[in-house]
N, C-alpha and C positions, 0 to 999 in steps of 0.2 A: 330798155336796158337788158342786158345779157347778163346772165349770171355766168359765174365763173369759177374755178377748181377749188381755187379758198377763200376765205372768207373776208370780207375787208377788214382794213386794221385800222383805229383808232389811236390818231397821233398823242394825245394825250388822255390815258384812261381815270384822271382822277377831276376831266374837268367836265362840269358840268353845263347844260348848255339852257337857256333859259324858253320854255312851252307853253302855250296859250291852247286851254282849251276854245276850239272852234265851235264845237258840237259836241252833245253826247245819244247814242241810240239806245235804248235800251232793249236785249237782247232777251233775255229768261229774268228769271226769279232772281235777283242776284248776281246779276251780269249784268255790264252794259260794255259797248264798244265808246271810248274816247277818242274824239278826232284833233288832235293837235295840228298845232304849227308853228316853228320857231319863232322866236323874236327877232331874231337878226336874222337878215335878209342874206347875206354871204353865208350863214351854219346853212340857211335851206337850202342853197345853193351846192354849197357843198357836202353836205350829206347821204350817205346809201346806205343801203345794208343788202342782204340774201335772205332767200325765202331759210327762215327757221330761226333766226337770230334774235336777241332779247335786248332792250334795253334797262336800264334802274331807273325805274323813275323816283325821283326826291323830294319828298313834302316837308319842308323847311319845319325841325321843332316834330316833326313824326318821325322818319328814317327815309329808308330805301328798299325799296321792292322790286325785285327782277320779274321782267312782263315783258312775255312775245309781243313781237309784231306781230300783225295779222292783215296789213295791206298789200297791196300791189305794189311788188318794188318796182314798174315799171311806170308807176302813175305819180306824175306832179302834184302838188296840193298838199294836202293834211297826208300825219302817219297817224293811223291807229294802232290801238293797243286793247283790245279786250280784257275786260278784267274781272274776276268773281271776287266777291267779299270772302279773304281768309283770314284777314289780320289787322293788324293796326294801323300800316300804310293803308290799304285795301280797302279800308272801314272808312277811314277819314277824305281817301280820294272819293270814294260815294258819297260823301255828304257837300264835295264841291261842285261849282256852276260854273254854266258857260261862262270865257271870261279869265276866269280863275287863272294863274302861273303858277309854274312850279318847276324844280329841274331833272332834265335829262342826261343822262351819260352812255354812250353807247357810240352804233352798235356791238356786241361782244357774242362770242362761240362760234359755234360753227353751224354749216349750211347744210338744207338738202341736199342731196346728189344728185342734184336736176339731170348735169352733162353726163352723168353716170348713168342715167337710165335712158338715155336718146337708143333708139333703135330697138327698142323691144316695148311690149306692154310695162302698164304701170298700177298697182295697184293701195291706194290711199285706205287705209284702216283706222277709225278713232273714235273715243268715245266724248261724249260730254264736251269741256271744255276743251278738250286734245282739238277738238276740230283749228283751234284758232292757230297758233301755230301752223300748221298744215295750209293756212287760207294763202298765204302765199307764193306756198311751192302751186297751189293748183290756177295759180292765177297765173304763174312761171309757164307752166303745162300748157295750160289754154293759148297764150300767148303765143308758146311754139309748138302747136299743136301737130306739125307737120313731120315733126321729128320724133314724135312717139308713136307708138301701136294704138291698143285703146288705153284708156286711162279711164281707171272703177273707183268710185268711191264708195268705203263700206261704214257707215256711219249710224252708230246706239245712241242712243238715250235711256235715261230711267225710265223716260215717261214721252207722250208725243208735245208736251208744253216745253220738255228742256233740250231742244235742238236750234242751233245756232246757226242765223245768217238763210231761213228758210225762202226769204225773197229771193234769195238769188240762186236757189235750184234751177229752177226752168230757164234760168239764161246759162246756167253750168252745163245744162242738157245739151240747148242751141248749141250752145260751142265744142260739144265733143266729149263733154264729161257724163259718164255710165254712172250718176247718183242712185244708191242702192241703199236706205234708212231701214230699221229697226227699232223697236224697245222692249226694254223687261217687262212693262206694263203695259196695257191696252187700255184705250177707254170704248166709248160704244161709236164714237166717229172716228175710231182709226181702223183703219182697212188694211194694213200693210203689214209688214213683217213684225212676229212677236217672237223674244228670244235675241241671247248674246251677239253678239256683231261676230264674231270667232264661227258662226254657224254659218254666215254669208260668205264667208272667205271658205267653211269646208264645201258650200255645194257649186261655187263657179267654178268657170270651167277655164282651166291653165292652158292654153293649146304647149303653147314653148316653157316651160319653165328654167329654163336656163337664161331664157332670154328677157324672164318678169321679175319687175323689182316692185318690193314691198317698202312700203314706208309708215310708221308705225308712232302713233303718241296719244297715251292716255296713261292711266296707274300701270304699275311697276305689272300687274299679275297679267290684268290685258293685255300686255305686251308680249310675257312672254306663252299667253297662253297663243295671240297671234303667232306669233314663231314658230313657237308649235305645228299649227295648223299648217301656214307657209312650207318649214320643213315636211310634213309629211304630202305636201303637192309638188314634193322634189323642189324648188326655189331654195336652189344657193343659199348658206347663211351667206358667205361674201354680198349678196344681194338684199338685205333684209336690213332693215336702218331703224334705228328709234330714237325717239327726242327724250332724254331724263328730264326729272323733277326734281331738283334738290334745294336746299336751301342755301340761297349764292348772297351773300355777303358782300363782297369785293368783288367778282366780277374777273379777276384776275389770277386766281390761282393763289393768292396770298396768307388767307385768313383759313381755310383747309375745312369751311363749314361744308361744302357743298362734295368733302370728300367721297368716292366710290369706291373701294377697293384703292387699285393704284390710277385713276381716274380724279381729276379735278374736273366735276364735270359744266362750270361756268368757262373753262378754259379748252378742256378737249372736249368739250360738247356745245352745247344740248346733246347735238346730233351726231348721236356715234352710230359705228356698223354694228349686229348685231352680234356677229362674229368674237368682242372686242371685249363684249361683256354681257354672255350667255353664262357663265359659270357664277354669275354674281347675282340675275333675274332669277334662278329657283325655286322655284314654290315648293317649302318643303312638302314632304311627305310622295312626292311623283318622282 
């Protein structure tokens, strides 16, 4: 599958589709990845999404919680959905087993800028959870590996325990992906980088920056502290993207939980440019 300029549309956004968990992984402390798969054989059939999009998942008698994808949109089989205990939905989907049903509705916002970054490097920035979201575009990447420069991933933790989808570094490697880890903490068997992910992104080396595009998801500060860094390696804000976090209700723009300024951002996001909404990320006092 080929990703494409926008994002696919959902013929009816208030209908919900019925999911079977297949499997569950357990990722960190508090995380696991959910492998779904619909019940009707014509929804799996017909279903897509793009690297960065979200779905609600619905736990009949709890609510609705909006939860990246984090699969391969080009891979048949189960959609995952990684998920941290935050809430009430959150909480109760962790105490479910394989087996289990429940509803989906989706997929809704918007995409990476896969096609927007063809022909130049590409550089993946994120911390903690941000990685999951992001696992798509880099699977997007890999996929079409041919049509990008190199492609770096700059990726934190708190600690070396809370880093996600660790198996599958060294095949990210194999394939062309420049994985580059970090944490705030060290224990006594970690060897690697200690210190913010924002320090990785200041010491590599830009050759074009006009020609690198940045892609960006974690807390609101990471991000723009990212940007920061991006801008002063010269990289375009027009070049520089990030996925919000807000709390999305409807999915639709309707219910104005998930408002940013003048951004609905379950409707013109996740994934906005950074350009779009750099006046709204300020950390006071800088």
């Amino acid at each position: 599958m080929r990703t494409v300029a926008c994002p696919s549309q959902v013929v009816d956004p208030w209908l919900a589709h019925t999911v079977r968990i297949v499997s569950i992984t357990d990722e960190v402390e508090g995380v696991a990845t959910y492998h779904l798969e619909f019940a009707d054989a014509d929804t799996a059939d017909s279903y897509s999404f793009l690297p960065g999009q979200f779905n609600m998942l619905y736990l009949p008698g709890v609510g609705e919680a909006a939860i990246s994808i984090s699969s391969d949109p080009s891979a048949q089989g189960t959609l995952d959905h990684t998920v941290r205990i935050a809430g009430n939905v959150t909480g109760e989907l962790a105490r479910t087993d394989v087996g289990s049903t429940f509803g989906l509705r989706g997929p809704f916002g918007s995409s990476w800028p896969i096609d927007d970054c063809a022909g130049g490097d590409v550089v993946i920035v994120t911390g903690g959870i941000g990685l999951a979201p992001l696992r798509p575009a880099i699977y997007e990447f890999l996929n079409r590996k041919s049509e990008f420069g190199h492609i770096t991933l700059l990726y934190g933790a708190r600690n070396p325990f809370g880093m996600l989808y660790t198996s599958e570094y060294d095949d990210w490697q194999l394939r062309g992906l420049n994985v580059n880890t970090t944490v705030d903490r060290s224990s006594q068997a970690w060897q690697g980088n200690v210190g913010v992910v924002t320090q990785l992104l200041d010491r590599m080396p830009v050759p074009d920056p006009k020609k690198t595009s940045v892609l960006c998801c974690g807390p609101e500060v990471m991000m723009w502290y990212t940007a920061r860094s991006a801008l002063g390696r010269r990289i375009p804000k027009d070049r520089i993207w990030v996925s919000l976090e807000r709390n999305m209700n409807c999915a639709i723009g309707l219910c104005g939980h998930c408002q940013f300024g003048p951004t609905f951002v379950c409707k013109d996001g996740p994934v906005i440019r950074y350009d779009r909404v750099a006046s709204l990320l300020k950390v006071e006092g800088f």
